[in-house]
N, C-alpha and C positions, 0 to 999 in steps of 0.2 A: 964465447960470450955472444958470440952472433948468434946463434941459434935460440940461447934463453931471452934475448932481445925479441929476437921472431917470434920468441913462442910467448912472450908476454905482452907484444904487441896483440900479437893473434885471440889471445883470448882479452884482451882491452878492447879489441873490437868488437869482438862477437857479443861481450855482455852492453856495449854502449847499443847494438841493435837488439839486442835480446828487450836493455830497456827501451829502447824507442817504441818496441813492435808492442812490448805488454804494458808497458805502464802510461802513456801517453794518453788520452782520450780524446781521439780528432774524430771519430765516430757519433752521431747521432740515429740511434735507430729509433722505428716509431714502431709501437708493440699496442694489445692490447687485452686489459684486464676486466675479470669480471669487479661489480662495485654493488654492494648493495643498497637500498634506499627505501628510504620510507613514502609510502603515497596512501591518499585517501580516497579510499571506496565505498560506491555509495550501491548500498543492496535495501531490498523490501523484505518488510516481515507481517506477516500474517498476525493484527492483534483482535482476540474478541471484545466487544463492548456490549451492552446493553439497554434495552431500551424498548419504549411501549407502544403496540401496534395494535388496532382495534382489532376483536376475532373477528370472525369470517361470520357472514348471515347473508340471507336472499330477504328480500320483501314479497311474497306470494302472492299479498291481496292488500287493495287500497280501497275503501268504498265507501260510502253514506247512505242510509237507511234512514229514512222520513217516517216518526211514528204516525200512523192514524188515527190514535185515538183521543191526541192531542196536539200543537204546536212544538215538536222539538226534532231534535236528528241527532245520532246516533253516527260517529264516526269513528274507524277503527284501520288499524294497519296493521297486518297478517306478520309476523316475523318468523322467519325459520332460522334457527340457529345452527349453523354450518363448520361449526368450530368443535374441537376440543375442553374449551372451557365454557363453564356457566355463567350467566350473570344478568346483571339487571341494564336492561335498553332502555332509556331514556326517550321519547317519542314527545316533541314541540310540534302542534297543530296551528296551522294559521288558518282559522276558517272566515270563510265572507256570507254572509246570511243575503236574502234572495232582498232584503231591505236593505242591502250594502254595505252592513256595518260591519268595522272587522274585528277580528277575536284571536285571542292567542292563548291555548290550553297545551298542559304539560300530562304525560302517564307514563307511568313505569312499567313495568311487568318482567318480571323473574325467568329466567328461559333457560330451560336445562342443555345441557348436549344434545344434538339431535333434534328437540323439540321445537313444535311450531305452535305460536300462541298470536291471539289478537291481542293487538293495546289499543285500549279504546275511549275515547270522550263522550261525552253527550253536552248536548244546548238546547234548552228552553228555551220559548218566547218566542221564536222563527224558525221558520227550515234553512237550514245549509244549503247552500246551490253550488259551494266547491271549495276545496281545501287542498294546501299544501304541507306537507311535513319536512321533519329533518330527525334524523335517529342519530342518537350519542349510543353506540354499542360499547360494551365493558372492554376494558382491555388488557390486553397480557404482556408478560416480558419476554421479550426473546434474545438471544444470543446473536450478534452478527458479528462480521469479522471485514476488518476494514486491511489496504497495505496503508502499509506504516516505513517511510523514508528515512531511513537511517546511514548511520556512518561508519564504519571505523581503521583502524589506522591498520596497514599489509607490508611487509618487507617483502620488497622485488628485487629483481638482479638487472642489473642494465651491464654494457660492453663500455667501457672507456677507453678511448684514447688517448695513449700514453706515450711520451720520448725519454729517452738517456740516452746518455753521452756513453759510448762504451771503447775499450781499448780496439785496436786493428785488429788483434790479433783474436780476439774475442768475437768478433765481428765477423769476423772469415769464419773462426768456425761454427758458429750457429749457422752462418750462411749457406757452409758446405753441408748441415747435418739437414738443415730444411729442402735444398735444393735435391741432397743425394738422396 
């Protein structure tokens, strides 16, 4: 009877370490996982819009011409149309006559692609001594494209740091599998 004594102590023992070593959890290890998360990014996008730009033209010639065979002048602005499209120039004359008085005349004129035309006024009763203008040229649409600041929502991965409590014996052997 000694013996089954001994050998039921013996294995009484061995399972009371057996549970100590694996079921206990005096271990804290710190490990670390990946985590995914949401964040917001801000990127540009190319958007077109629309919108009116006068066409291209040069002014060639500006001048005044005093008739002789009467009191009046004859003034006119040369336009060359440098654009693509056709259209009508609007041409505002500020003119001042040599008796100081001032005047404000309006002329149109039609102007093809490529084409160069006078637009021209005339005024009786005095000669012009000098004048200023201002040209309203036709205008077109064009296309541009602007950035445009927008948002939207990206799943990233970040590292977390993490703890558990893990058993000894659990503990030894990751330890040994990392270390060996």
């Amino acid at each position: 009877m000694k013996t089954v004594s001994k050998g039921i102590i013996s294995v009484l023992a061995i399972g009371v370490i057996a549970l100590a070593i694996f079921a206990v959890p005096i271990v804290e290890v710190t490990y670390y996982q990946e985590e995914p998360y949401t964040a917001t990014e801000t990127y540009y996008e190319k958007e077109p819009y629309t919108t009116l730009v006068n066409i291209d033209y040069r002014v060639t010639e500006a001048r005044t011409y005093n008739w002789f065979w009467t009191t009046g002048s004859d003034c006119w602005v040369t336009i060359k149309n440098a654009d693509i499209k056709s259209g009508y120039f609007f041409v505002t004359f500020d003119l001042v006559t040599r008796g100081g008085a001032r005047i404000t005349r309006t002329a149109r004129e039609y102007i093809t692609i490529a084409e160069e035309k006078r637009v021209t006024v005339k005024h009786s009763g005095d000669y012009i001594s000098r004048f200023t203008y201002s040209i309203d040229p036709p205008q077109k649409e064009v296309t541009m494209y602007r950035d445009v600041q927008k948002t939207r929502e990206v799943v990233r991965i970040r590292e977390v740091e993490s703890t558990k409590r893990v058993p000894v014996f659990e503990y030894l052997t990751e330890w040994s599998e990392l270390s060996g």
